[in-house]
ZATIKOL-293735 format. One line per 10 residues: number of its first residue (from 1); their letters; for each residue x negated, y, z of N, C-alpha, C. Coordinates in Angstrom, 1 decimal. Each point is the difference from the previous one (the first is absolute). Layout:
ZATIKOL-293735
NUM	a	X,Y,Z,X,Y,Z,X,Y,Z; ...
***
This chain:
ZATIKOL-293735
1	xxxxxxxxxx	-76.9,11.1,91.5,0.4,0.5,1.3,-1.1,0.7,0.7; -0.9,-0.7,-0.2,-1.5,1.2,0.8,-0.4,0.8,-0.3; 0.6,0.3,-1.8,-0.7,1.1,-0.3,1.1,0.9,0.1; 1.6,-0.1,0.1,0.8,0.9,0.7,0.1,0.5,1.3; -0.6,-0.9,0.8,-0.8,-0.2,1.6,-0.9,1.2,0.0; -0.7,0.3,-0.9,-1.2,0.7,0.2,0.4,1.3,-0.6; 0.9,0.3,-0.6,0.2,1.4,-0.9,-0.2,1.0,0.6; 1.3,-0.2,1.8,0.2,1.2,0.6,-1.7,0.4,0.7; -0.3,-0.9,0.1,-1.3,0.4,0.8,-1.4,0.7,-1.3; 0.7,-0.3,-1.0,-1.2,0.7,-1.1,1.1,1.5,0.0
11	xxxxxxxxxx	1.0,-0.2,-0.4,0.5,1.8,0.0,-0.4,0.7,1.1; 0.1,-0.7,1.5,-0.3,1.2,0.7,-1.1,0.4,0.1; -1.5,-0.9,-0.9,-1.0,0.3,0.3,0.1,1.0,-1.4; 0.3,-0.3,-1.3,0.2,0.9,-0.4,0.1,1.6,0.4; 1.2,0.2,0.6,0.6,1.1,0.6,-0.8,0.6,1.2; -0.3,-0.7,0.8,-1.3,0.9,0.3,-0.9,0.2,-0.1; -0.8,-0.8,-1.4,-1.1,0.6,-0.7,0.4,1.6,-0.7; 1.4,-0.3,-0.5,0.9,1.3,-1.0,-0.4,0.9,1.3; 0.8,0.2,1.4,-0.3,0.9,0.6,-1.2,0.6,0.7; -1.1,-1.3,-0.1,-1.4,0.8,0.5,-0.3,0.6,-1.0
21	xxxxxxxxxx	0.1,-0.2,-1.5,-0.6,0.8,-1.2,0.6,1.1,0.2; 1.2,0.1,0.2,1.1,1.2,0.0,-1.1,1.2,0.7; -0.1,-0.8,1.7,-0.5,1.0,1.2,-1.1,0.4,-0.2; -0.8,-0.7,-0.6,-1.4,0.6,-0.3,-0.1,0.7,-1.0; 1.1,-0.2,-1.2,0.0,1.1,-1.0,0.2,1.5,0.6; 0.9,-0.5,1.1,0.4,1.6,0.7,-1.1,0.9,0.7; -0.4,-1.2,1.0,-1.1,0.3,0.3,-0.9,0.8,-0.9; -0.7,-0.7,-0.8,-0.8,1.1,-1.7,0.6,0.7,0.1; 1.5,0.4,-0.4,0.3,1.0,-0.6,0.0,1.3,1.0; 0.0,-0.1,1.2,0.1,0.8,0.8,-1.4,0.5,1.0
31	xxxxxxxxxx	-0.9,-1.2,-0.5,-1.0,0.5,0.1,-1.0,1.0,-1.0; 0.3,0.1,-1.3,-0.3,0.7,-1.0,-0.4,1.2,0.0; 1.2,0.4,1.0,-0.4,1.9,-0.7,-1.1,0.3,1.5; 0.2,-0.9,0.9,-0.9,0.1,1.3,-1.7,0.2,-0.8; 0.2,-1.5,-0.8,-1.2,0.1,-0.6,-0.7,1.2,-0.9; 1.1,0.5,-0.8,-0.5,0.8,-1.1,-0.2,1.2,0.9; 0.9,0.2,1.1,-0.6,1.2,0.7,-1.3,0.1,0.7; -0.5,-1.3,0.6,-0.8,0.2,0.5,-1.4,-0.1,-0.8; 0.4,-1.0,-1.6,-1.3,0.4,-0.7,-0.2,1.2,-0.5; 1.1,0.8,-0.2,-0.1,1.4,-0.5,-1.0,0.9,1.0
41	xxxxxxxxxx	0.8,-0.3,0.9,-0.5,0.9,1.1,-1.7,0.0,0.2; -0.4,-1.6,-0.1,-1.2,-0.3,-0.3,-0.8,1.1,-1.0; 0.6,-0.3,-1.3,-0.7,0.8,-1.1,0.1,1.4,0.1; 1.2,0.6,0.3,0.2,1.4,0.0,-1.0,0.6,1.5; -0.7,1.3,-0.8,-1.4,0.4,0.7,0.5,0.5,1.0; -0.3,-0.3,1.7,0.5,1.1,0.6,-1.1,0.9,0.7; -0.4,0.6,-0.6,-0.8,1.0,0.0,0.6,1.3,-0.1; 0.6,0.2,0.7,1.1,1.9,-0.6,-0.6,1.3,0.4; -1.8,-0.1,0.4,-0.2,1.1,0.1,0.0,1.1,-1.4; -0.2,1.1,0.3,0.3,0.9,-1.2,-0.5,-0.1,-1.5
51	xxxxxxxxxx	-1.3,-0.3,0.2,-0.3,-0.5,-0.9,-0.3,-1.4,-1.2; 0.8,-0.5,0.9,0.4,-1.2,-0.5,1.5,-0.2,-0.2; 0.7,0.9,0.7,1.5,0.1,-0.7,0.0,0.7,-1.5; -1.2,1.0,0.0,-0.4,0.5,-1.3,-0.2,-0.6,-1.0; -0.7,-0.9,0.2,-0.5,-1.2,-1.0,0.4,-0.9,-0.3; 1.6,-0.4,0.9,0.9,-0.8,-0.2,0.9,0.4,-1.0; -0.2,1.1,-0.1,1.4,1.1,-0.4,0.3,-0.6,-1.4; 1.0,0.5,0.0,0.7,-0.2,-2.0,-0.9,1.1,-0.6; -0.1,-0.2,-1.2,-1.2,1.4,-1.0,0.5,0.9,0.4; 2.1,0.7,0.0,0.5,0.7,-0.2,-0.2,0.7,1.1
61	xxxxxxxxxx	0.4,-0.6,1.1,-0.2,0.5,1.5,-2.0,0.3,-0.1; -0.9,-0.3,-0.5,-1.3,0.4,0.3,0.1,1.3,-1.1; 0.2,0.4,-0.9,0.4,1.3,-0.4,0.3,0.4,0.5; 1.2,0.1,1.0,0.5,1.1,0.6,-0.5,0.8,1.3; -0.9,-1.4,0.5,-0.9,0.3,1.1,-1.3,0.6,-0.7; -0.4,-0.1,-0.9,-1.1,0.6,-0.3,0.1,1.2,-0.4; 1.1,0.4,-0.6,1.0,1.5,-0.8,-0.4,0.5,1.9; 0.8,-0.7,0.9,0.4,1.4,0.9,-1.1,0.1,0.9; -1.2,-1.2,0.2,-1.0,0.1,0.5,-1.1,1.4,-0.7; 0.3,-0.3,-1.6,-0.8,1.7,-0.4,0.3,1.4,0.2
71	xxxxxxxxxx	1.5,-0.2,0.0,0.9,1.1,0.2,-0.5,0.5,1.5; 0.0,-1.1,1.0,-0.7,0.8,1.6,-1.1,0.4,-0.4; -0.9,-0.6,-0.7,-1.5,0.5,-0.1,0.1,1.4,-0.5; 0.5,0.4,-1.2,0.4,1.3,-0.3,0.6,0.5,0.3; 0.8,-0.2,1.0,0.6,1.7,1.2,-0.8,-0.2,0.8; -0.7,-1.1,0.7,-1.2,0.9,0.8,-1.4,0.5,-0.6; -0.1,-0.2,-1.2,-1.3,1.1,-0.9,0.7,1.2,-0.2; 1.5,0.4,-0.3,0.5,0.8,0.0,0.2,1.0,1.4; 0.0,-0.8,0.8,0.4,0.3,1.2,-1.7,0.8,0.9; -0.9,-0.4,-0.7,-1.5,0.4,0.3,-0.4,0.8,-0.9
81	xxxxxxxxxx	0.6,0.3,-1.1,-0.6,0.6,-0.9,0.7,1.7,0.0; 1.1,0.0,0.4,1.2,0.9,0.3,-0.6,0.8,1.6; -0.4,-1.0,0.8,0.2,0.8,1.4,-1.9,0.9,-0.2; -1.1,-0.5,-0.9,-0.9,0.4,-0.1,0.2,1.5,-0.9; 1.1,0.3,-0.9,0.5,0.7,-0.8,0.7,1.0,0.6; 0.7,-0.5,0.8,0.4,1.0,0.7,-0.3,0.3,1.1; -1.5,0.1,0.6,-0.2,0.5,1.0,-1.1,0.8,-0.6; -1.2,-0.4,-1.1,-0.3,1.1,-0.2,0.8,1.2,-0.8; 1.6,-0.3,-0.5,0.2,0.9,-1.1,0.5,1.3,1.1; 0.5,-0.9,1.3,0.7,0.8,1.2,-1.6,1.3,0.8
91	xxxxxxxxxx	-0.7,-0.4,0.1,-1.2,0.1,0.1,-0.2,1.1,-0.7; -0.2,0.3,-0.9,-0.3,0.6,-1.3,0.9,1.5,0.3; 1.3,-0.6,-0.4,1.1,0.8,0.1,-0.1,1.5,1.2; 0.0,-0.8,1.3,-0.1,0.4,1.1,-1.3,0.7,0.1; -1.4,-0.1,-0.8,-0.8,1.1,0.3,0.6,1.0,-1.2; 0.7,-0.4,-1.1,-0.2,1.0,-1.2,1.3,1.0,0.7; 0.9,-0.6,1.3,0.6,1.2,0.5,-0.7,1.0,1.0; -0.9,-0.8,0.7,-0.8,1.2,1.2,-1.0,0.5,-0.9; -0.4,-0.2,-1.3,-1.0,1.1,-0.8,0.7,0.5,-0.6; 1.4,-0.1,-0.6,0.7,0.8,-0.7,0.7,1.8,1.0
101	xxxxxxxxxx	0.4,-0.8,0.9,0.4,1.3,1.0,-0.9,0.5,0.5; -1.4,0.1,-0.3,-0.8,1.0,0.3,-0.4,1.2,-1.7; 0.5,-0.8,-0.9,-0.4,0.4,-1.4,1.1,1.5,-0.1; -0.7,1.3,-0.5,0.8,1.1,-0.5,0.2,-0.2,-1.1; -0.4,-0.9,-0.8,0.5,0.2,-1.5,-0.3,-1.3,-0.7; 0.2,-0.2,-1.4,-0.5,-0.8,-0.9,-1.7,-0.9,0.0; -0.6,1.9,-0.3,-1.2,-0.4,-0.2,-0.7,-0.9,1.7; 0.3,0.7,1.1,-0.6,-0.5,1.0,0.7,-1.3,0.7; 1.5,-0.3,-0.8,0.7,-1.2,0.4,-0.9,-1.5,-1.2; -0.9,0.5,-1.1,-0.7,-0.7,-0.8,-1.4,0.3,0.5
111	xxxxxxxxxx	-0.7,0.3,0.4,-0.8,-0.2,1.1,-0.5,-0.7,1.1; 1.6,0.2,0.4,-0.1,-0.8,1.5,0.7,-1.7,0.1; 0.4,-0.2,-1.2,0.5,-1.4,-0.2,-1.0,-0.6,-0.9; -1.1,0.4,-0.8,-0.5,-0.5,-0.5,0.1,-1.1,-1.4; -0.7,-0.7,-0.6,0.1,-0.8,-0.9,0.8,-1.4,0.5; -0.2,-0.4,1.2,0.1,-1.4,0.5,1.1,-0.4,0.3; 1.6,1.1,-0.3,0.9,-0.4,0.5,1.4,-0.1,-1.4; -0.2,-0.8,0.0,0.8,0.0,-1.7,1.7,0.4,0.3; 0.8,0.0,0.9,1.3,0.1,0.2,0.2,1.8,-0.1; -1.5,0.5,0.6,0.2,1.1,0.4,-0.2,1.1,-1.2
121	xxxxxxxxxx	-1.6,-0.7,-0.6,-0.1,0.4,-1.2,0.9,0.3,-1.2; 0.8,-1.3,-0.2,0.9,0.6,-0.8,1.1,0.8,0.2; 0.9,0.1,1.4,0.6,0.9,0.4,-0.9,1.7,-0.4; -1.4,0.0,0.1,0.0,1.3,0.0,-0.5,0.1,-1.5; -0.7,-1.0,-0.7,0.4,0.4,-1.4,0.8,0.2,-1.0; 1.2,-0.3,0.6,1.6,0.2,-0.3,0.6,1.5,0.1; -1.0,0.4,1.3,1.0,1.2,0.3,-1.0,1.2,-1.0; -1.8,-0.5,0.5,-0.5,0.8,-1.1,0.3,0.2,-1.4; 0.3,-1.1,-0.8,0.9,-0.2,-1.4,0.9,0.7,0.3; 1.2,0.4,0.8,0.7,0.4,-0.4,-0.1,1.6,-0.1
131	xxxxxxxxxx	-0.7,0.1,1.2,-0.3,1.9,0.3,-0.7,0.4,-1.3; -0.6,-0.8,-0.9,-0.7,0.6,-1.3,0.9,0.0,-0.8; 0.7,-1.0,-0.3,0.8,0.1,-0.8,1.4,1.0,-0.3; 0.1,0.2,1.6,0.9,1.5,0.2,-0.7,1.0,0.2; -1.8,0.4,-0.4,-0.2,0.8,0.5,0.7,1.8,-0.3; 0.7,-0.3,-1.5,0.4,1.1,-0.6,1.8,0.3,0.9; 0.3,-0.6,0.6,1.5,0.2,0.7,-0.6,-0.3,1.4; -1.1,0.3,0.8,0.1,-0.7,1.3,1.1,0.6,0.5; 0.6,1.6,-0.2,0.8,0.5,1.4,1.3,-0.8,-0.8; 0.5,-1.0,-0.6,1.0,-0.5,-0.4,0.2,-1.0,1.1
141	xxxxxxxxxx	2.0,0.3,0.3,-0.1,-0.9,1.3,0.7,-1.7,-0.2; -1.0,-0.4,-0.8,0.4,-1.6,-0.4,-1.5,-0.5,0.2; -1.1,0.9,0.4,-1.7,-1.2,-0.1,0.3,-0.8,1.0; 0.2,0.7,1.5,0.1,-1.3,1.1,0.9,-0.9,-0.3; 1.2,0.2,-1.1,1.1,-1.1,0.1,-1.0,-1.0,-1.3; -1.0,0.4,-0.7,-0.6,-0.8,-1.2,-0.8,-0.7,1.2; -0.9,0.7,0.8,-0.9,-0.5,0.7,0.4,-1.3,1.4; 0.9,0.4,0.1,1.0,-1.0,0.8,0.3,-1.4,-0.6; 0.2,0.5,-1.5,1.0,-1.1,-0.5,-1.3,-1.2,-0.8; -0.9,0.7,-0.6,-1.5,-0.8,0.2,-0.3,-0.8,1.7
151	xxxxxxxxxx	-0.2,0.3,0.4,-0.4,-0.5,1.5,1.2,-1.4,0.3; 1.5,0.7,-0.7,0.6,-1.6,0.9,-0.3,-1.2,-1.4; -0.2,0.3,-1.4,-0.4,-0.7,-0.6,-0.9,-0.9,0.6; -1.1,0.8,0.5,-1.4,-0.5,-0.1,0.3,-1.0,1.8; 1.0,0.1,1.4,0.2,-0.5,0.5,1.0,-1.5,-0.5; 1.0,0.3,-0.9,0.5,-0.9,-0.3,-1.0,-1.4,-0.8; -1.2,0.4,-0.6,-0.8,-0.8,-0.6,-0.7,-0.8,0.9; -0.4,0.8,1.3,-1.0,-0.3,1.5,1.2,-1.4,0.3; 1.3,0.5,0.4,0.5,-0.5,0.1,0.6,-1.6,-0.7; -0.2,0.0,-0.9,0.3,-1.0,-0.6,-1.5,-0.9,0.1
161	xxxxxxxxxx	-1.1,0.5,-0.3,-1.4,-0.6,0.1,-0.2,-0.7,1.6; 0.1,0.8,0.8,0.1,-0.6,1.4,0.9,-1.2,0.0; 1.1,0.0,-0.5,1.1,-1.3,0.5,-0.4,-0.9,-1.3; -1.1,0.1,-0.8,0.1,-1.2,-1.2,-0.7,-1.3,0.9; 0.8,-1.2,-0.5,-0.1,-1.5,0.9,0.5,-0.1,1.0; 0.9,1.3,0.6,1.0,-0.6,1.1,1.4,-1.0,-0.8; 0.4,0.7,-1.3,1.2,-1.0,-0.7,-0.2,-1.4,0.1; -1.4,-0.7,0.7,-0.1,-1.2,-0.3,0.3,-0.9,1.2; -0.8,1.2,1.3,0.8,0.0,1.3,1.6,-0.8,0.1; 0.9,0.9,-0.7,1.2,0.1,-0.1,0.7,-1.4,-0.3
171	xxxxxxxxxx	-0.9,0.3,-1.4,0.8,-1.2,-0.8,-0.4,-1.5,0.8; -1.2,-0.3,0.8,-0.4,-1.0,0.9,0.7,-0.6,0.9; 0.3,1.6,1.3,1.2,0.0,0.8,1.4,-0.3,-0.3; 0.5,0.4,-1.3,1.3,-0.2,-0.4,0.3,-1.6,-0.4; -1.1,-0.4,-0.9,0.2,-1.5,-0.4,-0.5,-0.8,0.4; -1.0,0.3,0.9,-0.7,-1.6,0.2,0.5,-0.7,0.8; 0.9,0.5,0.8,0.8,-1.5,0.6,1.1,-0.6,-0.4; 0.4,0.8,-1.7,0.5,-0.8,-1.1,-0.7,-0.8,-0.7; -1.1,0.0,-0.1,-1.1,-0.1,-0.9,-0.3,-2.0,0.4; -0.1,0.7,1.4,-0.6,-1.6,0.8,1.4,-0.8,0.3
181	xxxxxxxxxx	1.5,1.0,0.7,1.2,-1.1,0.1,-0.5,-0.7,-1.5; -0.2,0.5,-1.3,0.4,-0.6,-1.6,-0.7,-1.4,0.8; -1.5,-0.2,-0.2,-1.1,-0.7,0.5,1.1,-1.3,1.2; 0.4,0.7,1.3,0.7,-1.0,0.6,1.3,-1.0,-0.7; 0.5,0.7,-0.7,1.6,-0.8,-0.7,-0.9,-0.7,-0.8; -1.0,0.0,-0.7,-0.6,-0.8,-1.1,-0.5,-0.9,0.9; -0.5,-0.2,1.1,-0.9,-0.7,0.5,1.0,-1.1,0.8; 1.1,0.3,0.5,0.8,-0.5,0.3,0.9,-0.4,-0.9; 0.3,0.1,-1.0,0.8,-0.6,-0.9,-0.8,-1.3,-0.7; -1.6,0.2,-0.2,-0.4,-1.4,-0.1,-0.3,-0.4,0.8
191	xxxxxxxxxx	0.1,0.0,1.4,0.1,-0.9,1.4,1.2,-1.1,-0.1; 1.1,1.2,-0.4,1.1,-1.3,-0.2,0.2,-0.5,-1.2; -0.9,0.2,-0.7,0.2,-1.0,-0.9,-1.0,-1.2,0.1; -0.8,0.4,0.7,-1.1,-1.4,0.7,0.7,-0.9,0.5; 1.1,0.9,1.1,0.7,-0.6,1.0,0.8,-1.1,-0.5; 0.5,0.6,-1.5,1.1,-1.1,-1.1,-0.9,-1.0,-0.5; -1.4,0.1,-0.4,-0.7,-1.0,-0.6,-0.3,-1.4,1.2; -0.3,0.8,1.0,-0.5,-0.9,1.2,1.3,-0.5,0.6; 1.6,0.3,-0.4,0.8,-0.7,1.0,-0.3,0.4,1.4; -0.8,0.2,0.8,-0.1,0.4,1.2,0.1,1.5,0.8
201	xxxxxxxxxx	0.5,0.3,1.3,0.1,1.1,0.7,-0.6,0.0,0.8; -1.3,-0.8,0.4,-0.9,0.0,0.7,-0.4,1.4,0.2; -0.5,0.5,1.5,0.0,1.3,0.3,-1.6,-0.1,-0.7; -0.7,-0.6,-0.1,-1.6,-0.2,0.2,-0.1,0.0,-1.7; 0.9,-0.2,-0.9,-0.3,0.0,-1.0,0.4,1.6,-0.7; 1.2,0.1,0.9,1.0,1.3,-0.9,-0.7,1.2,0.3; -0.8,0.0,1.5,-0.6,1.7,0.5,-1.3,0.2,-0.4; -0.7,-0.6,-1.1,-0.9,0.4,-0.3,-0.3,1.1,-0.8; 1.4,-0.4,-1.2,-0.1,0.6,-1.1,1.0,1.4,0.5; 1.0,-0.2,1.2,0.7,1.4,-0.2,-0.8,0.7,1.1
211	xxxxxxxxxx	-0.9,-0.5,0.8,-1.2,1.0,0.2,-0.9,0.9,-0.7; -0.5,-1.0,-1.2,-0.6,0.7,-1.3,0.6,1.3,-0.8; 1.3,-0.4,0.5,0.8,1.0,-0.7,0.6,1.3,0.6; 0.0,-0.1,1.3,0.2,0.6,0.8,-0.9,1.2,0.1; -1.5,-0.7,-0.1,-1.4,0.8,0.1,0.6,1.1,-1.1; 0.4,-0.2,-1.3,0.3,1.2,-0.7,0.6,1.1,0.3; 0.9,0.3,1.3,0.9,0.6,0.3,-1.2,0.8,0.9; -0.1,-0.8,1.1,-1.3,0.7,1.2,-1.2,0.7,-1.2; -0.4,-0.2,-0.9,-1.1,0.6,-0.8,0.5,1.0,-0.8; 1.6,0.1,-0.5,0.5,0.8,-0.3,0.7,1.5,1.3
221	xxxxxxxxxx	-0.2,-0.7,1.2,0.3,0.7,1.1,-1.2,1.2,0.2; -1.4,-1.1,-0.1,-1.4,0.5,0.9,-0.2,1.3,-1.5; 0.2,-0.2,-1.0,-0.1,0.7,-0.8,0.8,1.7,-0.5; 1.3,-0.3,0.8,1.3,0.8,-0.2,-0.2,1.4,1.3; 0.1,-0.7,1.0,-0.1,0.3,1.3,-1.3,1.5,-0.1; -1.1,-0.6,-0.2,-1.0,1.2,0.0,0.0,1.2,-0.9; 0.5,-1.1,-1.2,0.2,1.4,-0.9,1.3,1.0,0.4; 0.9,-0.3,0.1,0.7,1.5,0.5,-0.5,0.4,1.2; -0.3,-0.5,1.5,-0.5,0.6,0.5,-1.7,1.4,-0.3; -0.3,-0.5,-0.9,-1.4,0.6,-0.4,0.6,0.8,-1.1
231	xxxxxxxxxx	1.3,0.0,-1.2,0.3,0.7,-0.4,0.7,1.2,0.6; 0.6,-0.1,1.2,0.8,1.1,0.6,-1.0,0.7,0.7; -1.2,-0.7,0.3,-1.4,1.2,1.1,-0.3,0.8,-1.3; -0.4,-0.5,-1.3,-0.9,0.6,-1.3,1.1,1.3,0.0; 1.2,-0.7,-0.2,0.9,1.5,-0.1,0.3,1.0,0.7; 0.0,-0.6,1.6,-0.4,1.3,1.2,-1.4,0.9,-0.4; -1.2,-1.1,0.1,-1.2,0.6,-0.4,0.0,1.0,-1.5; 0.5,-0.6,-0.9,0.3,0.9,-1.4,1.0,1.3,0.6; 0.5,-0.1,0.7,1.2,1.5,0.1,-0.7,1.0,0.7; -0.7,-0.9,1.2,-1.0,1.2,0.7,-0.8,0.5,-0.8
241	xxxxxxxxxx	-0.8,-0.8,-0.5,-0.8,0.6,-1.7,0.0,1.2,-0.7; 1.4,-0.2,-0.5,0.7,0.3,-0.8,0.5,1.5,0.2; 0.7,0.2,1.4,-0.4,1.4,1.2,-1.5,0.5,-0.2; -0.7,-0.8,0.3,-1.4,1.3,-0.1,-0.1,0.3,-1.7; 0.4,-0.8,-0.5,-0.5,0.7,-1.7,1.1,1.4,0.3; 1.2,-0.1,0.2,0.6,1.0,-0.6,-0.1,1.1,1.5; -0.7,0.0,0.8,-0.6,0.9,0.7,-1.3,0.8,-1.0; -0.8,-1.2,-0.3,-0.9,0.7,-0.9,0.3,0.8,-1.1; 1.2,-0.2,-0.7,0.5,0.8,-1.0,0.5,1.2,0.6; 0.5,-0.4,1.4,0.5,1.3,0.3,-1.0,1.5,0.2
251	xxxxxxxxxx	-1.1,-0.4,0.7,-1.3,0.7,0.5,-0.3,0.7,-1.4; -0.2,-0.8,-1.2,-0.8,0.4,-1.4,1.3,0.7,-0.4; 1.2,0.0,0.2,1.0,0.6,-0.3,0.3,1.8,0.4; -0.7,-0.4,1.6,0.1,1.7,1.0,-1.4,0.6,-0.6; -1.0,-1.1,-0.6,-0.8,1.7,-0.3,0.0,0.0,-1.3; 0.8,-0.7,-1.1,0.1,0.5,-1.0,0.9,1.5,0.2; 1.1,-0.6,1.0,0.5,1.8,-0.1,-0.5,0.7,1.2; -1.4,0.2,0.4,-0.8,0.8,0.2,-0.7,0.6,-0.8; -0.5,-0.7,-1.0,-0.9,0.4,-1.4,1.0,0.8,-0.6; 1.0,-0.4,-0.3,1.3,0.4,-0.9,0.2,1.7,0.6
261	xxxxxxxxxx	0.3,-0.1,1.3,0.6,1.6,1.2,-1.6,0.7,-0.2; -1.1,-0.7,-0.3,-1.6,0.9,-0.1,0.3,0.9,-1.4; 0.8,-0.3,-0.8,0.3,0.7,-1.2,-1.7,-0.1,-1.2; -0.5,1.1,0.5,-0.9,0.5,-1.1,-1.2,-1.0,0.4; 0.0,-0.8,1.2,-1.5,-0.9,0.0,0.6,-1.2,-0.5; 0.9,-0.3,-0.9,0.7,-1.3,-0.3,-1.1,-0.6,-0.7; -0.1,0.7,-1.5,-1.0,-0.6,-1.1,-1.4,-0.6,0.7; -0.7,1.2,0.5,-1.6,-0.4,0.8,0.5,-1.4,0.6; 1.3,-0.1,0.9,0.0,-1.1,0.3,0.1,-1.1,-0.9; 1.0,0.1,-0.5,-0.4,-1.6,-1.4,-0.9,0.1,-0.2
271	xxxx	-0.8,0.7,-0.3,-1.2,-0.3,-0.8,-0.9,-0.8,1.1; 0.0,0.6,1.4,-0.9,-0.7,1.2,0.7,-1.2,0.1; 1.3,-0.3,0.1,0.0,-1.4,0.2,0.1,-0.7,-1.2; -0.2,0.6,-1.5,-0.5,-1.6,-0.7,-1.2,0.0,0.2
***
């Protein structure tokens, strides 16, 4: 009888030993991700200045930042090497037209331009070449159209030599803020897969890495941005250029057919201006 006496009072101690294990299991269990978040948080660096989101980075994301980081370095060597290019070639240009419009001919337009100006030089050794070569038809009326048609050669070449390394300009401005988005989706795609390994959506854990990744986009921005701007001035600068060459052809153009309308002093002249 006592020990039936005593049952109910052992079950209920039972039963609420069953439900403090229960609550405290809950307890754990609900304390858990608190914990994991906050050890994470612990370990995960928060240091996010620039260069330490750098160093954080996935390899793939530091490729891409280093790709578009060079890519700016080279449109502004391009961008200095271009504006120095075209200010002496403009330079150049612009005296070989105020000594050209004082020149009566060949021989005194080779004279007064001298050795030192290579655009001009060949313009008038073009035209010289050709007046020799027609010397037996000068009164034939195709020399100015030969002599013309030399000169846009010789600008179309100017031309092409002045714009070499702006294509890279281009291609900078066009992709690099494809180049660096690539860099962000990478960088953020293993963010969330951190986010799957860790179980947690802790803000302190998740913005480190899609800041890291982020930076690809802004570096792909700082990179994009200058280059078309500095590509569209090179090509104003190149067209204005480009105007005085074919001014200069034009000038070596009016006294070739001055020399040409001199008739019988034509030859003396070739011969003075080679």
């Amino acid at each position: 009888m006592k020990h039936l006496k005593r049952s109910p009072s052992i079950m209920a101690a039972a039963f609420l030993s069953s439900t403090t294990l229960a609550w405290a299991e809950a307890a754990a269990g609900a304390s858990t991700p608190r914990a994991i978040d906050t050890a994470l948080s612990a370990i995960k660096p928060r240091d996010l200045s620039v260069w330490a989101m750098f160093l954080n980075a996935d390899i793939v994301v530091k490729f891409v930042m280093v790709g578009l980081l060079l890519a700016s370095v080279a449109t502004w060597a391009i961008f200095i090497a271009k504006t120095i290019e075209l200010r002496k070639s403009r330079r150049r240009a612009a005296d070989a037209i105020e000594k050209l419009s004082e020149a009566r001919g060949l021989a005194e337009a080779r004279l007064a331009i001298g050795p030192g100006d290579r655009l001009t030089g060949a313009l008038l050794s073009e035209a010289t070449r050709e007046l020799r070569l027609s010397s037996d038809i000068l009164g034939g009326p195709g020399l100015k159209e030969r002599v013309a048609s030399c000169f846009a050669e010789i600008e179309r070449a100017e031309g092409l030599a002045i714009k070499r390394g702006t294509g890279l300009l281009a291609s900078v401005g066009s992709t690099g803020p494809f180049v660096g988005l690539f860099g962000t989706v990478w960088g953020i795609m293993n963010s969330f897969i951190g986010i799957s390994k860790a179980q947690t959506t802790n803000l302190a854990v998740v913005a480190p890495g899609i800041a890291e990744a982020l930076l690809a986009t802004a570096i792909g921005l700082f990179a994009a941005i200058p280059a078309v701007l500095i590509y569209n001035h090179l090509a104003r600068s190149t067209g204005s250029y480009l105007e005085l060459v074919s001014n200069v052809s034009g000038e070596l153009l009016r006294i070739v057919s001055r020399d040409l309308d001199r008739g019988g002093h034509v030859s003396s002249n070739i011969h003075a201006a080679e």
